[in-house]
Structures are given as structure tokens and as C-alpha cells.
C-alpha positions as CSV (number, residue, x, y, z in Angstrom):
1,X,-11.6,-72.1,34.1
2,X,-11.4,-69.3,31.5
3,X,-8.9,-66.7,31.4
4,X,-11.8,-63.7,32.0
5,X,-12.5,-65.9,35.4
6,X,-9.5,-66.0,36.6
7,X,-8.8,-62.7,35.7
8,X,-12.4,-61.6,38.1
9,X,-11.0,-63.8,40.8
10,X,-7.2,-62.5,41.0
11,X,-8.6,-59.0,41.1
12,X,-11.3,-60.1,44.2
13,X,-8.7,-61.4,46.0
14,X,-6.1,-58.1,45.7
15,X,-8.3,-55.6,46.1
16,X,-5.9,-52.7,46.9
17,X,-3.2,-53.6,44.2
18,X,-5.9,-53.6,41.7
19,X,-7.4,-50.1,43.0
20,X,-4.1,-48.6,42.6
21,X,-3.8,-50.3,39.3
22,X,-6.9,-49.1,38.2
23,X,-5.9,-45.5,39.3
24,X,-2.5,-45.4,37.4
25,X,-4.4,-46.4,34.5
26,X,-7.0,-43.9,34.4
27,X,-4.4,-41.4,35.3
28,X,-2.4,-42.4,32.5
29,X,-5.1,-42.4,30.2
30,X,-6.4,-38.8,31.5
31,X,-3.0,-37.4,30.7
32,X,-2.6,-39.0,27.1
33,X,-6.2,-37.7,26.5
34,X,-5.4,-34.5,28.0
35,X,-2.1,-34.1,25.7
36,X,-4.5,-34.9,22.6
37,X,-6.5,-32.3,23.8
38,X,-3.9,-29.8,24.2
39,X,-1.9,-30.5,20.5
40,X,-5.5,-29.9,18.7
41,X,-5.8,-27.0,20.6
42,X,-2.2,-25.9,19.4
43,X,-3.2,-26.8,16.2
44,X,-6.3,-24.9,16.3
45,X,-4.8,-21.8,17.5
46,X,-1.4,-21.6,15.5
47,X,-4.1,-22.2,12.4
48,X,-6.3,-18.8,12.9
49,X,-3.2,-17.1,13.4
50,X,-1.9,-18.2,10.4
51,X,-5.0,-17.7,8.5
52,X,-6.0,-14.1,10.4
53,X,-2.3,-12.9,9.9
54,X,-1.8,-10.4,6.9
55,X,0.3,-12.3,4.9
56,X,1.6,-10.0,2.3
57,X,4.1,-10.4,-0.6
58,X,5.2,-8.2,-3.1
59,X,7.6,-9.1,-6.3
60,X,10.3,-7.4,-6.5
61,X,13.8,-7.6,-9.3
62,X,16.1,-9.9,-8.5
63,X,19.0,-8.0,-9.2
64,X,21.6,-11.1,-9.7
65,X,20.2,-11.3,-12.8
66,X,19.4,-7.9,-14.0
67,X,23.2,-7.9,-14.6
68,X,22.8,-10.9,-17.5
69,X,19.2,-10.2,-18.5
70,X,16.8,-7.0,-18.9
71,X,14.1,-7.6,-16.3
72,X,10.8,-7.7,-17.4
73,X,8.3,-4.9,-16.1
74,X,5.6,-5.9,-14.0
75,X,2.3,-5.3,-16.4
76,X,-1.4,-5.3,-15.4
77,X,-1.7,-8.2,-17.4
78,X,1.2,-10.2,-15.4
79,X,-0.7,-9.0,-12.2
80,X,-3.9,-10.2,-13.1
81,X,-2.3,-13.8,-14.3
82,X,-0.6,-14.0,-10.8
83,X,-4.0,-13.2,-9.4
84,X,-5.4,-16.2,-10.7
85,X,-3.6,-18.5,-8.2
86,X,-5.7,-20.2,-6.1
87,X,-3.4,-19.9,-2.4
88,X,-4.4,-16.0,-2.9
89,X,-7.3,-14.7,-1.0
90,X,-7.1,-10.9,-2.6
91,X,-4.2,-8.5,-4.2
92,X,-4.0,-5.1,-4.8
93,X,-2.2,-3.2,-7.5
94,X,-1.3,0.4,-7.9
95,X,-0.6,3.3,-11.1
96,X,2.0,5.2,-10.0
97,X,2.6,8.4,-11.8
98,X,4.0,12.1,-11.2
99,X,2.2,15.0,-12.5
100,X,2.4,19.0,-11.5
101,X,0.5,22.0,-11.0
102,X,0.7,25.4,-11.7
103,X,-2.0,26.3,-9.7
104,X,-1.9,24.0,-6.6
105,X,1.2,24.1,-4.7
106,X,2.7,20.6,-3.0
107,X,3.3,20.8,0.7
108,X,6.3,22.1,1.8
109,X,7.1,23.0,-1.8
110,X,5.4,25.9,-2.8
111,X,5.9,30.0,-2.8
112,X,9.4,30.7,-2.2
113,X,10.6,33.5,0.4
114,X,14.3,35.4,0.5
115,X,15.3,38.2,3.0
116,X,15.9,41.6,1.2
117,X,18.9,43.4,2.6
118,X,16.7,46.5,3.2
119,X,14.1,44.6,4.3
120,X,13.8,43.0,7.8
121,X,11.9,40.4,6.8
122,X,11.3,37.6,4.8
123,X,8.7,38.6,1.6
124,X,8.1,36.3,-1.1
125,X,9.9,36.3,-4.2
126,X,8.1,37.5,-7.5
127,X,10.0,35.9,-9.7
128,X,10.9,32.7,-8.2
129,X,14.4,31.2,-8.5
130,X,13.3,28.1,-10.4
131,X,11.9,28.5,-14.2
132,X,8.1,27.7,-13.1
133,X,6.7,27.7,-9.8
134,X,4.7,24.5,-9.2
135,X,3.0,21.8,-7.3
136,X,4.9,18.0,-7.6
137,X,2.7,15.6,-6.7
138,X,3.1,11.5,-6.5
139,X,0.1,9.9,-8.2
140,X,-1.2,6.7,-6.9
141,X,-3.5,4.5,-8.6
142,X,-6.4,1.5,-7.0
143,X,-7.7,-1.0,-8.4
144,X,-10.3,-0.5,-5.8
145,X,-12.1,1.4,-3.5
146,X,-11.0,0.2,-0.8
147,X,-8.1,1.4,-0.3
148,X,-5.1,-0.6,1.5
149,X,-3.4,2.5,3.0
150,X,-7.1,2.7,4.8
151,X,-7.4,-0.5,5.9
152,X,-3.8,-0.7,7.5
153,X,-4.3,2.6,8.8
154,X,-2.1,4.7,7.3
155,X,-4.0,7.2,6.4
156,X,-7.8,8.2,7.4
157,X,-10.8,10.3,5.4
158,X,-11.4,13.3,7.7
159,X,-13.9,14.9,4.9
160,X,-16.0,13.7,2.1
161,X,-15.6,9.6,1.1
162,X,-13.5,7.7,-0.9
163,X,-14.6,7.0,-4.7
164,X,-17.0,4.4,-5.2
165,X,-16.4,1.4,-7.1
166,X,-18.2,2.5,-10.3
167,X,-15.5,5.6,-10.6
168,X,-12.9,3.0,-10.4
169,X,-14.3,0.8,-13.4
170,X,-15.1,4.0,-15.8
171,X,-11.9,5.8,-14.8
172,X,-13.5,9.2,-13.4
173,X,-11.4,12.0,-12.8
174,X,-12.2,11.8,-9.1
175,X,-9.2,12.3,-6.5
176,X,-8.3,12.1,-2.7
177,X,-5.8,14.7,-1.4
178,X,-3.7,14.9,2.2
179,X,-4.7,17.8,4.7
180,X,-2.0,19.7,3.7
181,X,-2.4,20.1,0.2
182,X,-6.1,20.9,1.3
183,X,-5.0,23.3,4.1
184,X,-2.8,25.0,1.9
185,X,-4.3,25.9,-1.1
186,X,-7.5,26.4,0.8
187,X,-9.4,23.1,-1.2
188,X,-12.0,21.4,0.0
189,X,-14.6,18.4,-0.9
190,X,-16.0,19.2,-4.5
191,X,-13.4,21.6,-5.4
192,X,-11.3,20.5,-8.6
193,X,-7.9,20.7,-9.3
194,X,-5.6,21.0,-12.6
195,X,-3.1,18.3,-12.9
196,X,-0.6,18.4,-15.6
197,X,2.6,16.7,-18.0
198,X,4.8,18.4,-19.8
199,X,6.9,17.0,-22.7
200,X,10.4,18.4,-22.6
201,X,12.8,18.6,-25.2
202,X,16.6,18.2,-23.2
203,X,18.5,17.4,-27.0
204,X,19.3,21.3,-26.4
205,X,20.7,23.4,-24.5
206,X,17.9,25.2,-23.2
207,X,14.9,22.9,-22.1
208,X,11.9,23.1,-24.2
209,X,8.3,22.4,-23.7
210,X,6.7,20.8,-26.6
211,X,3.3,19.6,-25.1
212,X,1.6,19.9,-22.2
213,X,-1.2,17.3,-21.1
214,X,-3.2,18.6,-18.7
215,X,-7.1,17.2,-16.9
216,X,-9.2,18.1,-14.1
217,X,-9.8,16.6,-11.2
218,X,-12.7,16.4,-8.8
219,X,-11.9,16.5,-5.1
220,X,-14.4,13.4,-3.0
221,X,-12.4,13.2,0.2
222,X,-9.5,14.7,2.0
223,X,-7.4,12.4,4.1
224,X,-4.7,12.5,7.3
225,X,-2.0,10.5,7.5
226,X,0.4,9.0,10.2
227,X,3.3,11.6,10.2
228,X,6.8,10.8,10.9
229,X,8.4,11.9,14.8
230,X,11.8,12.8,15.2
231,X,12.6,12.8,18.8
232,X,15.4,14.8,20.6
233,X,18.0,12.6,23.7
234,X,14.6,13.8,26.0
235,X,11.9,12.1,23.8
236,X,10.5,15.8,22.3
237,X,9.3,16.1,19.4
238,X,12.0,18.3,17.1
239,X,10.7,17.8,13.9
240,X,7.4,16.3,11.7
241,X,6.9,15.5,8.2
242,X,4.3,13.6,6.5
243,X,5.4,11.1,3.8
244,X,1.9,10.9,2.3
245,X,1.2,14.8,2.1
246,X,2.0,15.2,-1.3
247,X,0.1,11.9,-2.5
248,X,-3.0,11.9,-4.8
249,X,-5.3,9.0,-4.6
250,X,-7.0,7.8,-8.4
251,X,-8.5,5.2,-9.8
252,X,-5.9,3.0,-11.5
253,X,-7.5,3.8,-15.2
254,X,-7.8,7.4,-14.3
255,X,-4.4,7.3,-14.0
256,X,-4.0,4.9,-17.4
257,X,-5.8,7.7,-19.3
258,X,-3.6,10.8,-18.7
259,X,-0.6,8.2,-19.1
260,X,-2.0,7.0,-22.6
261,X,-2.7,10.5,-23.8
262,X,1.0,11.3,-22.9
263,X,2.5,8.0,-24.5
264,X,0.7,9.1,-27.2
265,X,1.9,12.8,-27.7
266,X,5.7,11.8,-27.2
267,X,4.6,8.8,-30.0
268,X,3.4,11.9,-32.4
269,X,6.3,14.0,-31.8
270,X,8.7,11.0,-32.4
271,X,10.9,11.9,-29.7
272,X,13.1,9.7,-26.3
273,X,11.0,10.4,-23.5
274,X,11.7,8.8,-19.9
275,X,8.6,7.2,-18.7
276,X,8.4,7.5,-14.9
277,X,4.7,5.0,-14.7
278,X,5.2,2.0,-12.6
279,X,2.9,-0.9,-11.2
280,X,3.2,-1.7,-7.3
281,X,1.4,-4.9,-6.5
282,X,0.4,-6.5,-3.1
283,X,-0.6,-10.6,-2.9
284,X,-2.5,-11.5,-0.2
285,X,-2.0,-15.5,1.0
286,X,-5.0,-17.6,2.7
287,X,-2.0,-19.5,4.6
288,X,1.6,-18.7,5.7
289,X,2.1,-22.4,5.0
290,X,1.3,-21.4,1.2
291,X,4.3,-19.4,0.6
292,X,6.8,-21.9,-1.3
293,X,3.9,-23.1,-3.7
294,X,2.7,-19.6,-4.0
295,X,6.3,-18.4,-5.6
């Protein structure tokens, strides 16, 4: 007799032990299977977070050694080389410049008002207390059209449209600006604007202008941002400010085209000039898990 018949026949013969047996087994298997089942599904699920999480870095100086060693400015070239890596899914880049107006006033920075002592109230000043009453504005270049500040929500077009994707490769002198700006210079959509450089001379002791490097700009879209609350001890509101009210939105070689025509006036008049254009750059991972390799 075989080991599979005797095997048949001690089962026939102990029925209940090998029903419970039987039972502990299956059980057992059932709750190895079901274990399994339940680490893929962890798997699974701590993968599309990963994967749908916004996973955004940004290079930044690493000061240690700015002490021993000039640090190296962040170029579009550099950007464009770090693009190449293949544990990115998409990056963004930014132009960021300062011009002025003299004809479109920054929020919370334009006309300026002083009580007269024979007055009892507050008029405007003719002659304002600073040299030249103007608008300051924070420029800020894409490298597309779709903005990042729009798809985070940070800010939203209430008029008009963002620039398309052709204005962005030819450089068009198309803008967005906040409400504020809009509101108080009474712009709207298709209206243009004059932006402006000036090269100073400071060698003196009176400040000169030597040049001035001024283009127009098309208004396409006026946008809102989130503003900032400050909150009294009672949770009311006591105070507002928008961070984002004096931006202007560009395309990144609109914003490369009033910077070269600068660069190359200072150039021409052979003279120290403090540039103030930067690059900002956002990489976007496919994984978290990607991070080490990625830097």
C-alpha cells in the first residue's frame, strides 16, 4: 500500500480531525492570500500618490560654499540641460526683471497725499517728494502659457486670456496685469501700457539719467490673486495686501528683449551697471522615489 492510500484511508477513518484540519488550512491560506491582497493594494495606492503628488524642486545656492567659490548663475542654457533628465515629467522657468512707469502707477504706490495746515484735508501733492513719480513693477517671465501660478491657483484671469503659445515663441509684447493695477489706472483688456529702464549714472553726486529704454505693452488678460489676511485676537480681518498686485506676466523672451537692449546700452556707454535679471526654475519629478538620482 502506497503512501496516497494510506493517506485516503487515515482521513476516512477521522473524519472530524481532518474537517477541522481542512478548515485551519483554508483559513490560513485565505488570510496569507488576503495579506497579498492587501500589500499590492498598499503598493498600488502609496504609488498614485506618489506619482499624482506635485513633486516640485527648485535649485537653490548652497551658501557653504559661496564663501570659498563664486556661485555660478542659473542660465537658460543650464535649465534646459537639467531639463533633459529623464526622472522629469515637466519644469518651468521664469525672467524676472523690474521695470517702471511714468504713466501707470503700481498699487499702493502711486499719487502721494500730505495735509496742508490750512487745509482740512488731505490733497495731493504737485510736486511729489520723491524726484519722479512712478509705477514699480516686478516683471515675471514664462516659458509657457500655461502658467504655474494658474494652475496652483494662485492667481485667476477674471478678463481677457492668457497669451497663447505662439506670443511666447516670438516674444510679443503682450502682458497680464493684477486687478489693482487695472482698477487703478482705469486699464482694461487691449489697452497698452509703457514700461521703462533707466540707466543711472551714481559715480556723482547727483544721480544722472543717461538712457532710458522704454516698449509698449499690450494688455490680453487681467488677473486676481489670493490676498494675504491678517486677523485680529477675534479672527477679523484688520488688514489685506496682495503680494501679486504689482506683478506683470511676459513671455520669457519678451522679457529677454528689453533686457538685451539694456545690456546693450550700459555696454555702449561703458559704464558698472547692477543687473537685477534673474532665472527662477521649477522641476517637476515623475516619482518622489526619484529624488536622490534626480540631484
Amino acid at each position: 500500500m502506497n503512501f496516497f492510500e494510506r493517506s485516503i484511508i487515515s482521513i476516512k477513518r477521522r473524519k472530524g480531525k481532518s474537517l477541522i484540519l481542512f478548515l485551519a488550512i483554508l483559513l490560513i491560506c485565505n488570510l496569507i492570500a488576503g495579506s497579498i491582497s492587501v500589500k499590492k493594494a498598499l503598493m498600488k495606492t502609496e504609488d498614485n500618490i506618489a506619482s499624482s503628488m506635485p513633486i516640485e524642486l527648485r535649485p537653490e545656492i548652497d551658501y557653504d560654499k559661496v564663501i570659498t567659490k563664486e556661485p555660478e548663475k542659473i542660465t537658460e542654457s543650464i535649465v534646459k540641460k537639467i531639463a533633459e533628465s529623464s526622472y522629469l515629467k515637466a519644469y518651468y522657468y521664469s525672467f524676472n526683471y523690474y521695470l517702471t512707469s511714468k504713466t501707470t502707477m503700481s498699487d499702493n504706490g502711486g499719487i502721494l497725499y500730505r495735509t496742508l495746515d490750512y487745509e482740512a484735508k488731505e490733497i495731493a501733492v504737485d510736486e511729489p517728494f520723491f524726484p519722479v513719480e512712478q509705477g514699480y513693477f516686478s516683471i515675471a517671465g514664462t516659458n509657457s502659457n500655461k502658467l504655474k501660478e494658474i494652475i496652483s491657483g494662485k492667481i485667476k484671469i477674471i478678463k481677457g486670456e492668457v497669451y497663447s503659445e505662439d506670443d511666447v515663441k516670438k516674444g510679443n509684447n503682450v502682458i497680464l496685469i493684477s486687478k489693482e493695477v487695472a482698477e487703478k489706472n482705469s486699464l482694461k483688456v487691449g489697452d497698452k501700457i509703457t514700461l521703462q529702464k533707466t540707466i543711472d549714472d551714481y559715480s556723482g553726486y547727483e544721480t544722472k539719467t543717461l538712457k532710458t529704454i522704454s516698449e509698449e505693452y499690450k494688455i490680453v488678460g487681467i488677473f486676481e490673486a489670493k490676498v494675504n489676511k491678517t486677523l485680529d485676537d477675534k479672527g477679523n480681518v484688520i488688514w489685506e495686501n496682495n503680494p501679486l498686485a504689482n506683478y506683470i506676466y511676459m513671455p520669457n523672451n519678451t522679457v529677454k528683449a528689453v533686457h538685451d537692449k539694456v545690456m546693450g546700452s550700459v555696454d555702449s556707454l561703458n559704464i558698472e551697471w547692477y543687473d537685477d535679471f534673474s532665472i527662477n526654475s521649477t522641476f517637476y519629478l515623475k516619482s518622489i522615489n526619484d529624488i536622490e538620482e534626480f540631484k
